[in-house]
N, C-alpha and C positions, 0 to 999 in steps of 0.2 A: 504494500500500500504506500500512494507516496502522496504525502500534503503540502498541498503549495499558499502559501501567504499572498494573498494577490492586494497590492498596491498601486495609485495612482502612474505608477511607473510602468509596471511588468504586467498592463493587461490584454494588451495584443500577443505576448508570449502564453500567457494564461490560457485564453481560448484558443492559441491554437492547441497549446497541448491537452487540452480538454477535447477536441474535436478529434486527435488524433487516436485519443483511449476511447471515444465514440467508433471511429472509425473500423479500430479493433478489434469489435463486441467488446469494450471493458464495460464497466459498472462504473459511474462518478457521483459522486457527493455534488450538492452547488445549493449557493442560496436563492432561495425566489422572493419573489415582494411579499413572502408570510412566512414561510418554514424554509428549511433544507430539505432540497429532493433528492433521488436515485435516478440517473438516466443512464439509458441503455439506448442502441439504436433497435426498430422495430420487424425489421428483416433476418433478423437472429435468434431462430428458436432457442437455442444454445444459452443464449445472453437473456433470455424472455426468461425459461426456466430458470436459470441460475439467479436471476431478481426473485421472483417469487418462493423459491428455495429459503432464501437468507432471509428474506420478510417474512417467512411462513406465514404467506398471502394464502388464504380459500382462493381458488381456483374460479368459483363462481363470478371473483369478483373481476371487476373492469380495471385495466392499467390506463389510469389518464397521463394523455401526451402533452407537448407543447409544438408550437410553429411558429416562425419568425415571420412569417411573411402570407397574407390571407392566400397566395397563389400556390402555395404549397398543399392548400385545403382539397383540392381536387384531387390528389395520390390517396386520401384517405376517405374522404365523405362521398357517399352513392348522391346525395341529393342535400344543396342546402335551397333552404325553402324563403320566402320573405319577411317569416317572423327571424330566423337566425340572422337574416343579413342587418337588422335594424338593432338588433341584439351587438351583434358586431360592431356595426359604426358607432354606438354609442358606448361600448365597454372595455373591447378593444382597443390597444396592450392594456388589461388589466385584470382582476382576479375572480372573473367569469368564466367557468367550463361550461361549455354547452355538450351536449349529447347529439350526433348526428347518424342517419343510419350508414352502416359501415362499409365497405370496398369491400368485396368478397374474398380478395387475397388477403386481408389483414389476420393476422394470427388470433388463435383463441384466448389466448393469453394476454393479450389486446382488448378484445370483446368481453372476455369472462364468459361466451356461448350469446352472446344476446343481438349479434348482429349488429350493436351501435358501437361506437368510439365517441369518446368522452375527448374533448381538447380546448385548449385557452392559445392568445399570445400572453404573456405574464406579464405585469406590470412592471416599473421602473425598476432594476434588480441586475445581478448578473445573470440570470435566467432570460431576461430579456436581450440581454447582448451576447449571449451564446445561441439563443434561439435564431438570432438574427444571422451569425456566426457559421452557423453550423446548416447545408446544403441539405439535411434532410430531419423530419421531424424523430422526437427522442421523447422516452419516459416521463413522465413528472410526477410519477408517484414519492407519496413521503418519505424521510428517512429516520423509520423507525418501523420496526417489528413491529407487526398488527397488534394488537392490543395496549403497546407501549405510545407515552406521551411522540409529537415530531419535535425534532431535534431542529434546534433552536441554535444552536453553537456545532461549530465543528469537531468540540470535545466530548458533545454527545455520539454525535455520527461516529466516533471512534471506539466510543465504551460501546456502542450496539454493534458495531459491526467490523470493528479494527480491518485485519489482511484479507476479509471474503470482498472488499471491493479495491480498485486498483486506486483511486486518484480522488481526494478529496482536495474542493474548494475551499477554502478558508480564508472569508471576508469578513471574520467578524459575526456577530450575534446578527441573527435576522431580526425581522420587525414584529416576526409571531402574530399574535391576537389571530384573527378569525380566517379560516382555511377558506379559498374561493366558493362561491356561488355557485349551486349547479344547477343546471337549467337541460331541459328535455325537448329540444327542438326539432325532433325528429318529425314531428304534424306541425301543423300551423298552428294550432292551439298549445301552447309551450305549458311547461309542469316544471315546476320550481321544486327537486329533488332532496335540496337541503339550502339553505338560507346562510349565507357567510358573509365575505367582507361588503358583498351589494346584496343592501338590503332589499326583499320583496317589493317593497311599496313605487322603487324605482325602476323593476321590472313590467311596469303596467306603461305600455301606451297605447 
């Protein structure tokens, strides 16, 4: 496992070495605008199980992504509809997943079986400038073991998970408080799955 201190100085060396452990199939640590995530690239069964392994994730469950760029959205989403794109323009970078129905090549491990993919741009963060960074979309699930608190510091992503991932980020404590918004865009009539940094009331237009 190797941890990098990233500074106003070393952050173009940063992402690229982060893209290049992406590129790999490795496992990376990174902060996003609420917690510390796990990314992995999405074309790697290999790298999908060994995520879910180390998180002793249920299988059922859905691995949400990140995308730097809404035109990357086409490789993954079978259909975005006109409730998702007003969704987008208005939330979009920031800590809104929407739920879209999924690409038929996307892994199960991806889906959880359900046929949707769950994805954000992340808000201001370095999640956001590697998502931008980086030529194809990657994990954003938490980092922390199911049941256990998300890691807030890179000192946690180390006591949970030390050598099982290759490359942690370390910028310092993230900003915590409330884990993205997720919303169910897969109909035109949207369903708000759980309620987080965007409140419901600003989901109505």
């Amino acid at each position: 496992m190797l941890l990098i201190k990233m500074n106003h100085k070393n952050q173009d060396q940063v992402l690229h070495s982060a893209v290049d452990v992406l590129k790999s199939g490795g496992i990376i640590a990174y902060p996003t605008e609420t917690f510390y995530g796990l990314g992995t690239r999405i074309d790697r069964e290999d790298s999908l199980k060994r995520l879910y392994e180390i998180k002793q994730r249920p299988r059922e469950k859905a691995m949400p992504l990140i995308i730097g760029h809404k035109e990357q959205l086409s490789s993954i989403a079978a259909d975005i509809n006109s409730s998702a794109i007003k969704l987008m323009e208005r939330f979009w970078p920031g800590p809104l997943t929407l739920l879209f129905p999924a690409k038929k090549h996307l892994s199960e491990f991806i889906t959880g079986g359900t046929n949707k993919v769950a994805l954000r741009i992340p808000g201001e963060s370095f999640a956001l400038h590697l998502a931008k960074y980086t030529p194809f979309p990657f994990t954003a699930t938490s980092a922390n073991p199911s049941g256990m608190p998300p890691a807030e510091d890179a000192e946690t992503v180390i006591r949970y998970f030390g050598d099982k991932i290759e490359l942690i980020i370390d910028c310092g404590p993230s900003p915590g408080g409330l884990p993205s918004t997720i919303v169910d865009v897969t109909t035109e009539e949207t369903k708000i799955l759980r309620e987080g940094a965007v409140k419901k009331e600003l989901l109505v237009y």
